[in-house]
LUMBADREN-372240 format. One line per 5 residues: number of its first residue (from 1); for each residue x, z, y of N, C-alpha, C. Coordinates in Angstrom, 2 decimals, always signed. Layout:
N
NUM = X/Z/Y/X/Z/Y/X/Z/Y ~ ... $
//
This chain:
138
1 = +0.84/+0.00/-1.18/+0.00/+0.00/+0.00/+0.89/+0.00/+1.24 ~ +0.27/-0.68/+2.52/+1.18/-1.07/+3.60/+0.26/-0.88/+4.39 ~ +0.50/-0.14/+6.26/-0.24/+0.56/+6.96/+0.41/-0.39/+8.23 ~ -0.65/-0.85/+8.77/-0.26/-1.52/+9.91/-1.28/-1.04/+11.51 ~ -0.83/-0.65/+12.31/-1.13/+0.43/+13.61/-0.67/-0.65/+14.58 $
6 = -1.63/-0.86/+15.62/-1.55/-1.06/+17.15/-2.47/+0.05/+17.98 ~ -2.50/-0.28/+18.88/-2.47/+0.59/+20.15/-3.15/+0.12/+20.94 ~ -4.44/+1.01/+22.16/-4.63/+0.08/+23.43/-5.00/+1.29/+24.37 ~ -4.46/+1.06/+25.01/-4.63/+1.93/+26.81/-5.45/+1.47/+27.55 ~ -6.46/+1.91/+28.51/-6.85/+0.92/+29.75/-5.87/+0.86/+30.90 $
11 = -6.46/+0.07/+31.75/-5.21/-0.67/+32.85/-5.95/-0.39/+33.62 ~ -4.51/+0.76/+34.26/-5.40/+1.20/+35.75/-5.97/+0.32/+36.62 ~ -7.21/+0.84/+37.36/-7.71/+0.11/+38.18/-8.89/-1.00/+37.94 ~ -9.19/-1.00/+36.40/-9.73/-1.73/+35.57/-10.75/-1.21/+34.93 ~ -11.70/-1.65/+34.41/-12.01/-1.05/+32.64/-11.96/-1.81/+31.69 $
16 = -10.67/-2.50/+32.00/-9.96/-3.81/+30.36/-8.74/-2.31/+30.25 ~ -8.56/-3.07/+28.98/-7.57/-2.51/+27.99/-6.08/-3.52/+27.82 ~ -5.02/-2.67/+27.55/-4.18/-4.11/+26.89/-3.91/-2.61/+25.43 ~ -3.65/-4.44/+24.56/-3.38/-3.56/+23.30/-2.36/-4.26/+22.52 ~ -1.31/-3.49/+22.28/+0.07/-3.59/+22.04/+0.33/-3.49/+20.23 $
21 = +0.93/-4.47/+19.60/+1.59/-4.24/+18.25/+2.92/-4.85/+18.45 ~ +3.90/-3.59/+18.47/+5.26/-3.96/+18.94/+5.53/-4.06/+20.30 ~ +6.17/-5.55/+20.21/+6.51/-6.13/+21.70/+5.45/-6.81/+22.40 ~ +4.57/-7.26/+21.28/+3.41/-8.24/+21.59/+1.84/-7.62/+22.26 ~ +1.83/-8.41/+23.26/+0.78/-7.38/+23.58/-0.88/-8.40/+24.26 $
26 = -1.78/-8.05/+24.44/-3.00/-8.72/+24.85/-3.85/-7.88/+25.86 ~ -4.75/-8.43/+26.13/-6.05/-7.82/+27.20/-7.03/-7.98/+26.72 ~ -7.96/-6.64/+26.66/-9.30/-7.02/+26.18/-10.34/-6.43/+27.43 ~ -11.22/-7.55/+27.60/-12.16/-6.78/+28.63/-13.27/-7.67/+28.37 ~ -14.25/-7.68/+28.86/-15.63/-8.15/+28.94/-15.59/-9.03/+29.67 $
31 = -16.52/-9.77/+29.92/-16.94/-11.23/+31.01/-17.25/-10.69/+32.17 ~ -16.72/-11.36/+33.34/-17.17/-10.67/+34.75/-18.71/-10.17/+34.46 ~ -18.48/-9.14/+35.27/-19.90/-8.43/+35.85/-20.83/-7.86/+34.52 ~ -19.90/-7.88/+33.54/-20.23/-7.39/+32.69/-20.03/-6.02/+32.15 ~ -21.27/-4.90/+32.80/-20.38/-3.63/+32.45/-19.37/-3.34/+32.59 $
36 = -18.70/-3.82/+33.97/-17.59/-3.70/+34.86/-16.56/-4.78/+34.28 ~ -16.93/-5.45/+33.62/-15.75/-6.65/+32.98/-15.63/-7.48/+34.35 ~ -14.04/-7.72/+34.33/-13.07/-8.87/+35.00/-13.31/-9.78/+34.31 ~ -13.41/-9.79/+33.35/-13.00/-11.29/+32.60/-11.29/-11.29/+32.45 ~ -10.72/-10.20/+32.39/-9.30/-10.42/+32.48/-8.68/-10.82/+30.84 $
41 = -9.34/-10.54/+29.76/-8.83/-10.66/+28.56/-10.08/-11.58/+27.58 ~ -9.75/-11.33/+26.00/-10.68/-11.51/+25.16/-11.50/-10.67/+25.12 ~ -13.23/-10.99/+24.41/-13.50/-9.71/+24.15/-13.37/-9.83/+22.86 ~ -14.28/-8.32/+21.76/-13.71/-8.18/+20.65/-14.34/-9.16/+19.31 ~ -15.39/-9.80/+19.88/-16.25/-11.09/+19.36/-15.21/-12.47/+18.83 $
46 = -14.22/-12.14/+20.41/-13.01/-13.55/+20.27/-12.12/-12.66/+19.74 ~ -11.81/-11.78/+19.56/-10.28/-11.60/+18.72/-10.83/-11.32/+17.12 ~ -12.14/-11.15/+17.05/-12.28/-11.29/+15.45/-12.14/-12.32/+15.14 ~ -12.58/-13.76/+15.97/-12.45/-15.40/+15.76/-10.92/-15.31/+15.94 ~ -10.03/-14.98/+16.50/-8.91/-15.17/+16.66/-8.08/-15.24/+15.91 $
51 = -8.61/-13.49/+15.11/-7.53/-13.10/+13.82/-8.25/-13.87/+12.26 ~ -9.29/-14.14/+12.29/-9.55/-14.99/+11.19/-8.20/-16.66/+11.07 ~ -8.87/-17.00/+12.30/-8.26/-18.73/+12.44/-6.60/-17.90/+12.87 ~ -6.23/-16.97/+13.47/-4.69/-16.86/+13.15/-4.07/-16.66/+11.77 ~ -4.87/-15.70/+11.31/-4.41/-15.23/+10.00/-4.48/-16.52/+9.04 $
56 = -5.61/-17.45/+9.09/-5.69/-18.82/+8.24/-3.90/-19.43/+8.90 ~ -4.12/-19.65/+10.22/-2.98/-20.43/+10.51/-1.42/-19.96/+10.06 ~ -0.90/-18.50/+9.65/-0.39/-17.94/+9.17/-0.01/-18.42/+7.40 ~ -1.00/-18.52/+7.40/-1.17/-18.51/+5.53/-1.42/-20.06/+5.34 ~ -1.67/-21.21/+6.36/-1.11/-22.66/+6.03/+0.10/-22.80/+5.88 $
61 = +0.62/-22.37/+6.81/+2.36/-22.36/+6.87/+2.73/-21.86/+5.81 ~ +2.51/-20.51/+4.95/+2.98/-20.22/+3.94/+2.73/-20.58/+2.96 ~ +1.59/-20.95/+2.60/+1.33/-21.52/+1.40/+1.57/-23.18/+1.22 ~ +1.91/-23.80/+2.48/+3.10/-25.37/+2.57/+4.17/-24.81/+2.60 ~ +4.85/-24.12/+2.83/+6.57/-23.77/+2.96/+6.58/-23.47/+0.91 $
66 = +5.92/-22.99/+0.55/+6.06/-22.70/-0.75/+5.92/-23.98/-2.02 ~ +5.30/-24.56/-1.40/+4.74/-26.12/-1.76/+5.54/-26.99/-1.45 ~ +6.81/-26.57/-0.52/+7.45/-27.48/-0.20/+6.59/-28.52/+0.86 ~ +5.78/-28.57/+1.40/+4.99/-29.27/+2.83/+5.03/-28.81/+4.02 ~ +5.48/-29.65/+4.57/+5.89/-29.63/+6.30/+4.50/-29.94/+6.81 $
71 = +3.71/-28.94/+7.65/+2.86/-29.60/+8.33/+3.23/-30.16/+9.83 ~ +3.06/-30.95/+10.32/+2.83/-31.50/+11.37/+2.07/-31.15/+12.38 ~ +0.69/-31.11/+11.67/+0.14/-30.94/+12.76/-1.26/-29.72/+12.42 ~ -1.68/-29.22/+12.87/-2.58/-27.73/+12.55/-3.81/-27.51/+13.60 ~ -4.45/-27.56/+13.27/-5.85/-27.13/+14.36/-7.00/-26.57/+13.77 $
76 = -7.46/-25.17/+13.79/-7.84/-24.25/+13.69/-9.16/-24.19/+13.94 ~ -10.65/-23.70/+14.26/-11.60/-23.73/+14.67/-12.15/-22.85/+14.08 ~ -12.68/-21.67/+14.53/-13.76/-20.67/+14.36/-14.60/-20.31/+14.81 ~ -15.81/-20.42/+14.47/-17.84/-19.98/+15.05/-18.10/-19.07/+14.51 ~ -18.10/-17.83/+15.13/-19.01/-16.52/+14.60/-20.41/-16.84/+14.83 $
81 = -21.35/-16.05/+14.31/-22.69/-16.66/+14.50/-23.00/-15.04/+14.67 ~ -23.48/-14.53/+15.87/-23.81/-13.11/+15.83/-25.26/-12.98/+16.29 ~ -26.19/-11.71/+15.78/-27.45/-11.70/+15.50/-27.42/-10.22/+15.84 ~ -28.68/-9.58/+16.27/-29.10/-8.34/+16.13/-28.91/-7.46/+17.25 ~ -29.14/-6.38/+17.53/-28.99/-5.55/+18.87/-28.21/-4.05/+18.13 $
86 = -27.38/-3.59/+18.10/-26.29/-4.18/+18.29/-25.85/-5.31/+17.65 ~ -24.77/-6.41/+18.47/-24.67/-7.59/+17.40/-23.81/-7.43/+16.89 ~ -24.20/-8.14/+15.63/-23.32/-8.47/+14.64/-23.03/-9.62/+13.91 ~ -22.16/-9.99/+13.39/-21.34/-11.17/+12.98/-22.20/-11.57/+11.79 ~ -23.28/-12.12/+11.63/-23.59/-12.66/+10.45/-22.89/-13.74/+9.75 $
91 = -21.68/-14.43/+10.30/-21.45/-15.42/+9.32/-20.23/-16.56/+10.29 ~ -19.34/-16.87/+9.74/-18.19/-17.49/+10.16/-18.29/-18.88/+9.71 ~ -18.18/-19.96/+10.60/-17.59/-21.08/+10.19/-16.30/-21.64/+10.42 ~ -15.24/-21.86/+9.57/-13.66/-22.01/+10.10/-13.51/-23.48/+9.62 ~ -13.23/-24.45/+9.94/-12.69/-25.86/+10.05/-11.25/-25.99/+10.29 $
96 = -10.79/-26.44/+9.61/-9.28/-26.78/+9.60/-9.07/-28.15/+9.26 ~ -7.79/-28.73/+10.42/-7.20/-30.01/+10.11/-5.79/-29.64/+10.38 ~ -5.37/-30.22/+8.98/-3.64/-29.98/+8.82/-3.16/-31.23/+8.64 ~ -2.22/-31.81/+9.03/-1.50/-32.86/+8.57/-0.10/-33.18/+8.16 ~ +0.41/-33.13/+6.82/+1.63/-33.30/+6.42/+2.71/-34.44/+7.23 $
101 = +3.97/-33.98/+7.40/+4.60/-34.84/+8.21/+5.10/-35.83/+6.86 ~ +4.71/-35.68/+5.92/+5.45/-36.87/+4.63/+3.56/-37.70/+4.34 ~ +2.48/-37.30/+5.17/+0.95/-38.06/+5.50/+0.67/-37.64/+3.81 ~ +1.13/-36.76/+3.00/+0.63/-36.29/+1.60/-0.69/-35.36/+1.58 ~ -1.75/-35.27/+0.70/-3.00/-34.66/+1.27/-2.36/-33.08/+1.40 $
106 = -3.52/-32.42/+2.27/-3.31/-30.66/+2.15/-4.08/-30.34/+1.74 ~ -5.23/-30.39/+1.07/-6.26/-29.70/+0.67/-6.06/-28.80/-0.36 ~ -4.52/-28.82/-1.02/-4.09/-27.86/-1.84/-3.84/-26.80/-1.30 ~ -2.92/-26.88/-0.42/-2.30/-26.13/+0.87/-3.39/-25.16/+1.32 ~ -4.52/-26.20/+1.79/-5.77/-25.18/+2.94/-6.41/-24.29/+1.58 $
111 = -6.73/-24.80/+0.55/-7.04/-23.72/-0.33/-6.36/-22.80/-0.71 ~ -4.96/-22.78/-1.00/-3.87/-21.53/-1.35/-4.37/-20.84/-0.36 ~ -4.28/-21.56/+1.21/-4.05/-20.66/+1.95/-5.46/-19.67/+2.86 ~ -6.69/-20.46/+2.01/-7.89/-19.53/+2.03/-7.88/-18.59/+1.13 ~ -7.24/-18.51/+0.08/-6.85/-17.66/-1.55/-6.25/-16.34/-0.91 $
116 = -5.68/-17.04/+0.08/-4.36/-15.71/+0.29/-5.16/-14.84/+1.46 ~ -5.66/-15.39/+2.47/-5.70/-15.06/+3.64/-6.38/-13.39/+3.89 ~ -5.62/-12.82/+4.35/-5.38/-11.35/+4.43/-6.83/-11.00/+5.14 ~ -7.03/-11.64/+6.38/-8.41/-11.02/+7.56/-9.30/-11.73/+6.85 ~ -9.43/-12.62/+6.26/-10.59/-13.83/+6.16/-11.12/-13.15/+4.58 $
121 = -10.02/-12.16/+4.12/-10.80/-12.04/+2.70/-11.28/-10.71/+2.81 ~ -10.70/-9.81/+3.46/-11.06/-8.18/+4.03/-12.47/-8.54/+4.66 ~ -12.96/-9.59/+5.71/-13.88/-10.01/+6.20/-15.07/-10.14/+5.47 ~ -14.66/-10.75/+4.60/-15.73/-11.74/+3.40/-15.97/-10.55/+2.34 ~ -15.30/-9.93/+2.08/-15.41/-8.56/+1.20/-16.18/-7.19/+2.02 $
126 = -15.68/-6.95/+3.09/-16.29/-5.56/+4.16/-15.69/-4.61/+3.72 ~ -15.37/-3.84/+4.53/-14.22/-2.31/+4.43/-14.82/-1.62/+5.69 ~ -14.81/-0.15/+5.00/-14.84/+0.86/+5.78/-14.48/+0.74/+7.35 ~ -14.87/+1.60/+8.13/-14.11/+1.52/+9.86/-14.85/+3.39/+10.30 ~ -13.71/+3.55/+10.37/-13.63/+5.35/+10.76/-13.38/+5.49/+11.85 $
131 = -14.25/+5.60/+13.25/-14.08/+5.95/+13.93/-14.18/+7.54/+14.42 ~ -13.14/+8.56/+14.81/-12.94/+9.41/+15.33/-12.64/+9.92/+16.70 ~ -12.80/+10.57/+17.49/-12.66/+10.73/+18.56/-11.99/+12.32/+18.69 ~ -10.96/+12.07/+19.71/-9.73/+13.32/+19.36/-9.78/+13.36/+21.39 ~ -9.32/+14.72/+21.27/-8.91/+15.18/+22.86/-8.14/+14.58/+23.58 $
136 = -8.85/+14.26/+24.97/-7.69/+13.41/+26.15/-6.80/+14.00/+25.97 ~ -5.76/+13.28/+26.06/-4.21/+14.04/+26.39/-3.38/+14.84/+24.91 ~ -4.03/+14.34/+24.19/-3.44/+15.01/+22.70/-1.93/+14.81/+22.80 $
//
């Protein structure tokens, strides 16, 4: 088992967040005028689309580097379809176009690399989410 932790603060002056894994870091806030949203970041609707079609784009590359296939070229596409008050994600559509730089098919490739894919199968399966709430300033 392997434990992976990021982080997010709000940004003074704001009510967006940035949220940090490592060096790498992002903004999350709402759409202007939205419950005080700037519009300065994603919200958390787009970084679930994000980390699906990243994590796919992740796991093309690996599952062609293993195959020995160079892709060329990669383009990604994800539609959440969300329903309900509070909403929720009823259902993902992800589209992928890969293209080998030797023009050999990938459809082997995009399947390994739906087989493997870490967010897209945790997603499709559902896991727990524990939210706790601990003292300012701990």
């Amino acid at each position: 088992m392997s434990t992976m932790t990021v982080a997010l603060h709000s940004i003074s002056g704001t009510r967006a967040a940035v949220g940090a894994a490592g060096s790498h870091t992002l903004v999350v806030d709402r759409p202007p005028d939205v419950a005080g949203g700037l519009g300065l970041g994603f919200n958390g609707g787009q970084l679930l689309a994000l980390a699906i079609g990243g994590c796919l784009c992740n796991d093309v590359q690996y599952a062609a580097h293993d195959m020995g296939v160079v892709i060329d070229d990669l383009h990604v596409e994800v539609e959440l379809t969300l329903e309900g008050q509070p909403a929720r994600v009823t259902g993902v559509n992800v589209t992928v176009e890969a293209q080998a730089t030797d023009g050999s098919p990938v459809d082997e490739v995009i399947r390994r690399a739906k087989a493997a894919s870490t967010v897209g199968n945790s997603v499709a399966s559902g896991f727990p989410v524990q939210v706790s709430a601990v003292p300012a300033g701990r």
